[in-house]
N, C-alpha and C positions, 0 to 999 in steps of 0.2 A: 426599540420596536422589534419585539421576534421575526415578522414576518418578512424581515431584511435576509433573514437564515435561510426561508424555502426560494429566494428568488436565487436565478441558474447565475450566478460569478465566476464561475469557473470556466475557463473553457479547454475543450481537449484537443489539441492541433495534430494533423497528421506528421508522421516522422520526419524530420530532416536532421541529418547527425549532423549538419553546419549551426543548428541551432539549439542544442544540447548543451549544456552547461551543467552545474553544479548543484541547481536547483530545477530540478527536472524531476518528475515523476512519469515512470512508464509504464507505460500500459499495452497489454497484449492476453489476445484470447490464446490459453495453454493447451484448450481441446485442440489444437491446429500441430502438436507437436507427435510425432510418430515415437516413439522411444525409440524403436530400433534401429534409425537414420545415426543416431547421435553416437560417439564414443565415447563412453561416461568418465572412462579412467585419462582423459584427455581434457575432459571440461570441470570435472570434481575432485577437490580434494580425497583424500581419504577418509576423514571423517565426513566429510558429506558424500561418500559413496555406501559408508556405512548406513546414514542417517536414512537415504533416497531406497534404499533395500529393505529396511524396516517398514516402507511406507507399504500398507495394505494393498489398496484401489488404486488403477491406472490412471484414474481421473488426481490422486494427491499426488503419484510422481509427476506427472506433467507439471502439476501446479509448483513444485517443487525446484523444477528443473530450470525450468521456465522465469524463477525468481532467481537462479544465481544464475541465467544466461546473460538478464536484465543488468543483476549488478556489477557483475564482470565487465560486462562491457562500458557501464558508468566508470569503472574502476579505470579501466584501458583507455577512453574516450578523455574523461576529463583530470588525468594526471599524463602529463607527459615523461615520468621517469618511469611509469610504470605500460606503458602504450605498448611493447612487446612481451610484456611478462605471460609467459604459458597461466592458461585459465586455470590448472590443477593448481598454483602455487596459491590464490586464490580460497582462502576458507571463511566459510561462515559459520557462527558459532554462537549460540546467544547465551548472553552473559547476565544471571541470575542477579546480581550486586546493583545493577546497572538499566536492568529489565532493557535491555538494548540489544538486537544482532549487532555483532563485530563482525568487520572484515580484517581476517589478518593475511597478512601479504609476506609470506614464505621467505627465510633469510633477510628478513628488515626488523625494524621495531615498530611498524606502522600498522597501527590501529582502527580501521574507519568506522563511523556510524553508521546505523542505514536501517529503514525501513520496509514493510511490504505489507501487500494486504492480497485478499483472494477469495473471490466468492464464487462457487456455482460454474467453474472453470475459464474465470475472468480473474489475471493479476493485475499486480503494480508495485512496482520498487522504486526506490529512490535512496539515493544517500543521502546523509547528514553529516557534512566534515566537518561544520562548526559545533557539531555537536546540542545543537542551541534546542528553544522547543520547539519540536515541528514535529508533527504526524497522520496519517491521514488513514482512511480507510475508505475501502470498497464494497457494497451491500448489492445483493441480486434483490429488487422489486418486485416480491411475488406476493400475490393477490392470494392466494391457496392461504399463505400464512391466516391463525388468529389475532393481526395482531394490536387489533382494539382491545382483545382481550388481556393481550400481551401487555400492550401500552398499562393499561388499567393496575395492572398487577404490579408491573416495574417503575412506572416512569411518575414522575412529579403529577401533580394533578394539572398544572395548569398546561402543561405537555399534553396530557390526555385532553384538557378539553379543545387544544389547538386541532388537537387529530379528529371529534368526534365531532365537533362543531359543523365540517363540512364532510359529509360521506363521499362525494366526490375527487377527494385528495386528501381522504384520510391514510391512505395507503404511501403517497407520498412522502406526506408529512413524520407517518412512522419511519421510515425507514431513513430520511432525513436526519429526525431525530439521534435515531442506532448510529449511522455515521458521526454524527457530531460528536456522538460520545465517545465514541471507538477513538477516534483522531483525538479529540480531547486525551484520552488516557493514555496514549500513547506519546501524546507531547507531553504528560505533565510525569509518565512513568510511573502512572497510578493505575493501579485492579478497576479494570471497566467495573466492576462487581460494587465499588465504591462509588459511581460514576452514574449510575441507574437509576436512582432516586433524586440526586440531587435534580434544579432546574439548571439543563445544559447552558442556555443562555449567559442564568446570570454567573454560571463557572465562568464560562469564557468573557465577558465583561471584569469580573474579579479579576483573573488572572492577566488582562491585560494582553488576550492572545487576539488574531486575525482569525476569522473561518472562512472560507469561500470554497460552494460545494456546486454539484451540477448533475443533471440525469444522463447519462451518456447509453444509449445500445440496452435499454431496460436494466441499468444497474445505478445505483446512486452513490455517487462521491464527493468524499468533504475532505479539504485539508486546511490542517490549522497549526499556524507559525506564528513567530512572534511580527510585531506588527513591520518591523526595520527592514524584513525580507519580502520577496515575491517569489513566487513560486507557481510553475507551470506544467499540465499535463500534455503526453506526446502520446498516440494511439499510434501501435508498431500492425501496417497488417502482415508484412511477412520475414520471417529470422534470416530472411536472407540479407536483409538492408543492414541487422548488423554483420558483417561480412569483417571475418578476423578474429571473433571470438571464439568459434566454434568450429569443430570438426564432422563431419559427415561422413559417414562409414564409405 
């Protein structure tokens, strides 16, 4: 029954690092970060001080920054060989072969998985150390969009007429949908672009994945794992709770 997909499963809990584990997705508004507070060449790699310098608009370095504070500090928090490692040793990297960010961790042979998403200057990171299929995404719920229109033109029919059927949460429901897919294509390491047509639903019945998605702070988020795992969101409101990762000018 689809309409198991638009009910809220998910739920987003405020931070506690006693409660942080391995399967963890975090979450934090990146508008809230100052750039000039931070010392980059302290918290970023070289290549990612490279990357963070290319970026246009203050609104994508935050958003940027703000994603390797997040997994730094997964990095730091849930391996204890690495709990002191300086954040510049630290690189992200995404690897084309693999369509995955890599964390590689400076002087090891250690490799991580890891995720993120980011809309409208709202993120979320998470790692993947099993590597397995898990992915999630974040979508800002804007009413301005067309996106009955949109639906129409991309999406499977029987999606369009979930959306069109009630105007009331047709807006919802689009945007529901965009995440399921995003998080889909990101656990299956397939082109959302492949992912648009199909019906989301019966992908993730085929493939034998979990979805549980939810509205949080007018943004809509879906993650989708295999069924064997659980997976939990933490809403961070301020970079100070993580205390240890990061340097302040």
């Amino acid at each position: 029954m689809p309409y198991q997909y638009f009910e809220q499963h998910l739920t987003v809990n405020p931070f506690s690092a006693s409660n942080i584990n391995a399967q963890c997705v975090l979450l934090l508004n990146a508008e809230s970060l100052k750039l000039a507070d931070f010392s980059l060449t302290d918290l970023l790699s070289p290549f990612e001080q490279a990357v963070i310098e290319r970026r246009k608009s203050n609104k994508a370095k935050q958003e940027y920054l703000a994603t390797r504070l997040l997994l730094k500090f997964l990095v730091r928090h849930c391996f204890t060989e690495f709990a002191n490692i300086p954040a510049n040793h630290i690189s992200s990297e995404f690897d084309e072969q693999s369509s995955k960010l890599l964390l590689h961790i400076k002087n090891t042979n250690t490799v991580l998985s890891s995720c993120l998403s980011h809309s409208n200057g709202f993120v979320g990171a998470a790692l993947n150390i099993e590597q397995g299929e898990f992915g999630f995404d974040i979508e800002k719920i804007s009413l301005k969009r067309p996106f009955e229109k949109l639906a129409k033109h991309f999406y499977h029919h029987q999606e369009v007429y979930l959306i069109t059927a009630d105007e009331q949460y047709a807006a919802q429901r689009f945007f529901r949908i965009w995440t399921l897919k995003e998080a889909l294509a990101k656990a299956t390491s397939r082109p959302i672009a492949k992912l648009l047509s199909p019906h989301v639903f019966t992908e993730l019945t085929t493939a034998n994945l979990n979805a549980k998605s939810c509205e949080f702070r007018d943004f809509d988020i879906s993650i989708v794992n295999k069924k064997s795992t659980d997976w939990q969101c933490f809403y961070i409101d301020d970079l100070s709770q993580l205390s240890g990762v990061f340097k302040l000018k």
